[in-house]
Structures are given as structure tokens and as C-alpha cells.
N, C-alpha and C positions, 0 to 999 in steps of 0.2 A: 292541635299540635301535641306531639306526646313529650309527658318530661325527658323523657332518657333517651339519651344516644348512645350510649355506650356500656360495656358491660366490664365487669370483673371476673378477670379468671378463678379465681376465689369459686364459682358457681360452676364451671366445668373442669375441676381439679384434674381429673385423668385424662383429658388432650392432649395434645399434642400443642404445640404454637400453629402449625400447620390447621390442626384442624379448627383451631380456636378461631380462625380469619376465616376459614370456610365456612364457619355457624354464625360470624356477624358478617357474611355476606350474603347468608339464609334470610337472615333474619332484619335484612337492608338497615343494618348500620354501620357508621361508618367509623369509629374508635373501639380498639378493647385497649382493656389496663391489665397489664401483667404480672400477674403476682404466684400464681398457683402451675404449673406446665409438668403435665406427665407425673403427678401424685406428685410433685415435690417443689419447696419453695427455694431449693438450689440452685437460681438461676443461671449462673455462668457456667454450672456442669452441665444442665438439661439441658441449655441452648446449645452450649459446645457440642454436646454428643449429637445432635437435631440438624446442630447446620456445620459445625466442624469451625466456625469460625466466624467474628464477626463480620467480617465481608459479605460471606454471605446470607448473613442474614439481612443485611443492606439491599443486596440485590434481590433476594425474595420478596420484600415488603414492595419492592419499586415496582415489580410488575401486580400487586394488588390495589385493590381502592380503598383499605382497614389504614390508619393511622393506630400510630401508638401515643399514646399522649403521655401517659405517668408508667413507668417500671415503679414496682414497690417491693420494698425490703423490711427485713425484721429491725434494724437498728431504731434505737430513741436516743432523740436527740439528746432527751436528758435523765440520764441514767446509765449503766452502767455498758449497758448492747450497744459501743460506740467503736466501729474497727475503720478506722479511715481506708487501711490495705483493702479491706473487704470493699467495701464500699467503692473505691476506687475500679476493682476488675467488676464488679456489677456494672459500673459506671460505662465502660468499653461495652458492655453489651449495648445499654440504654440508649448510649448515641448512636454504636449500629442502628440500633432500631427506629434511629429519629426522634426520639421522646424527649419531651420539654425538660420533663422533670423525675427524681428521683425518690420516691416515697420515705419519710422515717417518719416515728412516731414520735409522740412528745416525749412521755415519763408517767411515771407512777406519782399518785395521791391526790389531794385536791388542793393542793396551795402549793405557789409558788417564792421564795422568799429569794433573795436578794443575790445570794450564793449560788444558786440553782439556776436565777436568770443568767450568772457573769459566766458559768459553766455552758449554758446553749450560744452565749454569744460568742464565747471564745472559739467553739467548735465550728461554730457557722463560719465566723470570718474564716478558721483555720482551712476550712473547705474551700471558700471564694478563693483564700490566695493557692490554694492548688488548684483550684480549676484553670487560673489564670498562670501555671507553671507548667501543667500537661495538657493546655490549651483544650480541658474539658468543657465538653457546652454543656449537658442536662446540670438542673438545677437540682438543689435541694427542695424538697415540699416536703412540709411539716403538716404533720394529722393531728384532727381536734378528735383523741383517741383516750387519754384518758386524762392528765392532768388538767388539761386545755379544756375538757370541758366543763371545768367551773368558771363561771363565768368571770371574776375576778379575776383568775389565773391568766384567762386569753386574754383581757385586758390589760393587763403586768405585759405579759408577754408579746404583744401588738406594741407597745409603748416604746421596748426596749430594744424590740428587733423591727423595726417599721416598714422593711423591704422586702422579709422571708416571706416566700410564696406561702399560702394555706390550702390547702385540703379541709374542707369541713365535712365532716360528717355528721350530716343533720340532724339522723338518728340519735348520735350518740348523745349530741346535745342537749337536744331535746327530751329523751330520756333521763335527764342528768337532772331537769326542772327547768331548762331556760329557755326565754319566748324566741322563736325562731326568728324575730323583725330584731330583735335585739343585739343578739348575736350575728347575725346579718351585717349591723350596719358597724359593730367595734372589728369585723373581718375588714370591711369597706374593699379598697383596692388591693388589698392583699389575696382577695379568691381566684384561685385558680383552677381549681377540680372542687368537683363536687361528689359525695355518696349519698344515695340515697336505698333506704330498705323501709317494713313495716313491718308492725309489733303489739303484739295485744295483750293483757296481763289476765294469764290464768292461775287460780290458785295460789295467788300472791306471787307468780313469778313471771314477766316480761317473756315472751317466746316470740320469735320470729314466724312470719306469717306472710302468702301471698299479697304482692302490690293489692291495695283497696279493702285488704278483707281486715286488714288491724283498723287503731285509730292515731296513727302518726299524723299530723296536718298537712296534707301534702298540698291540700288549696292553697293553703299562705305561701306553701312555700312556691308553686309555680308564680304566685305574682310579684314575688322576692325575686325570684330567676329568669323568667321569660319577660320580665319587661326589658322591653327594648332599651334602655337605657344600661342593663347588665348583659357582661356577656361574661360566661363562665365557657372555659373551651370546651368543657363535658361534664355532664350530669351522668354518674354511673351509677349504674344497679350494682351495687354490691351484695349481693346472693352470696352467703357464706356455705353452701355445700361442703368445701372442704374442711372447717369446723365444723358444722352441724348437717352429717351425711344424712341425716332423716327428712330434709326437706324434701320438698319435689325439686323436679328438673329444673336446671336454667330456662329450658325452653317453657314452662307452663309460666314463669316469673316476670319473662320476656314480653308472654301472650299478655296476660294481665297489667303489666305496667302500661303498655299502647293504651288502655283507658281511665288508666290509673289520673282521678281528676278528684 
């Protein structure tokens, strides 16, 4: 069974949304996550000009077999990139689209103190009661992107907010120093999405690399994810292309990950 089902547009930056569901239908799978469409991460413009409106992009997605699972945004939850107006017209695309959830990141540094926790909760709930005001579905998903992957921090922050859905990203964590069972189990029922990439350290600096050819543990982490007893709705490759255009194709990332064990 291959880990990944899913991919991030992050890896075919100059698509189309059109052609993005046509390459995971190449590529028989069955979720992509939206972040990257047509060089730009403006999604309410690029979609609007693409489908004119979110209707139809409703009706386009219904006649294919591609799920959306997460839209993802530049906003952190904690820090200063926090525009509720923004977030809210993203938000009218994401449920066109059918998607659970809403991407932001956490914040900058590596600790989280007392202030900075009452500052994400305040925003979170401030979210839940407008979702519950403009009868928005997708949710918030918060990424272990950079404050969150100290592991204290996501601790702190699991504690404090017990319900917000999580995105990990494995890499990041793990690159950070922490044991991937570890981290794992302080996410517990909060996983909701998953990233996954690989990375090998040349010349004293971490570089991205094709699925299998770094040494990210990706062993642990299938028996972390594919035991039947966990279900994450999607394991996504996130292939950063549109940060780092020097990579190969999504599709050589694609090929590679299928044996990625």
C-alpha cells in the first residue's frame, strides 16, 4: 500500500485547478490539497477568473472522482498574518470546493508562553462563532510549521486548544529533533491531514530530495499511519516546486513515493 494519496499543489504551481484534478486522475489518486493554482497563491482571484464563481466550481468538482480535503492559506494563527475578512472570502471558495478544512500556520519561534496561547484561542473561537453566523462549514487546520514544532510548544498548544484540528507535518518535526511516535501520540485525535516529503543534509544544510532517496523515517511513520486503528483523511506529498523551482517534476515525486517504504 503506498503512503500517499494525495498531493499538494505547492508541486504543480503553474496549473490550472482544471488541470491539477486531471494529473491526480493520471496519477489514480484520489485527493489534491490546494494551495498553489496558476503561479499564484491568490486563491479567491485565480479561482474566480478559472471558474467565475463559486457555483461553479461546485459543479465542476461533482462531475469528477478528485476530492478536496484542505484549501491552504498564508495566514498564522499566531502572529500577525491574521485577516479574518481574507480568510472568510477564501473560506466561500473552500466550501465550494467541498473541503473539510482551511490551512493556517501556527507562528514564529520556538516557545509558546501564556499570551501567545490566549491570542490563538481567542482567534479560533472568534472563527468558530462566525462560522456558526455565516453558517460556514470548512474548518480551521492548524500546521506543525514552525512554532508547533517544538515539541513543548505543541504540547502547550494541544492542552489549551483540545478540539483544533492538526495538520502535521512530519518533516518539519522531525527535522526540528523530535521522535515521530512522540509527536504522534501528543497530536492523538486532533490529526487531520498529514504532509509528508524527504531530505538529506548536504554540506551542513538539510535539502529536499526525491521520496526514498533522503533519510526522513518514513518506515515509522507508515506504521504510525496506516495502522488500522488510525485514520488520517490524507497523507499528502508536499513537493514544494513552487518554493524551490529546482526540484524535479511532481510527476518523478509521484513515481517515487508509490515505493517510498
Amino acid at each position: 500500500m503506498s503512503l500517499v494519496n494525495c498531493f499538494s499543489t505547492l508541486g504543480c504551481p503553474q496549473l490550472s485547478l482544471h488541470q491539477a484534478i486531471e494529473l491526480a486522475q493520471a496519477q489514480a489518486l484520489s485527493m489534491v490539497e490546494v494551495r498553489t493554482v496558476s503561479g499564484s497563491n491568490d486563491l479567491p482571484a485565480v479561482l474566480g477568473g478559472e471558474f467565475g464563481s463559486p457555483e461553479e466550481l461546485t459543479a465542476y468538482l461533482a462531475d469528477t472522482s478528485v476530492a478536496i480535503p484542505v484549501v491552504g492559506s498564508s495566514h498564522r494563527l499566531i502572529g500577525d498574518a491574521f485577516d479574518f475578512q481574507e480568510l472568510r472570502e477564501l473560506a466561500r471558495w473552500a466550501d465550494a470546493a467541498g473541503a473539510r478544512f482551511l490551512r493556517v500556520f501556527d507562528g514564529d519561534g520556538d516557545a509558546l508562553d501564556s499570551g501567545l496561547l490566549d491570542v490563538a484561542q481567542a482567534r479560533y473561537e472568534q472563527w468558530e462563532t462566525m462560522r456558526a453566523t455565516h453558517g460556514t462549514r470548512v474548518r480551521l487546520l492548524i500546521e506543525t510549521h514552525g512554532v508547533l514544532c517544538a515539541h513543548s510548544a505543541l504540547e502547550a498548544f494541544c492542552n489549551r486548544l483540545p478540539t483544533i484540528p492538526i495538520l502535521w507535518d512530519t518533516h518539519h518535526t522531525w527535522a526540528a529533533g523530535n521522535d515521530l511516535s512522540a509527536t504522534h501520540r501528543t497530536i492523538g485525535q486532533r490529526l487531520a491531514h498529514v504532509h509528508v516529503k524527504d531530505s538529506i543534509i548536504t554540506n551542513g544544510e538539510r535539502r529536499y530530495v526525491l521520496p526514498d532517496e533522503g533519510d526522513f523515517p518514513v518506515g515509522i511513520l507508515l506504521e504510525l499511519l496506516l495502522d488500522e486503528r488510525t485514520s488520517a483523511p490524507a497523507i499528502s506529498l508536499e513537493w514544494e516546486k513552487h518554493w524551490h523551482p529546482e526540484l524535479p517534476s511532481l510527476e518523478l515525486a509521484l513515481a517515487a513515493a508509490t515505493s517510498w517504504r
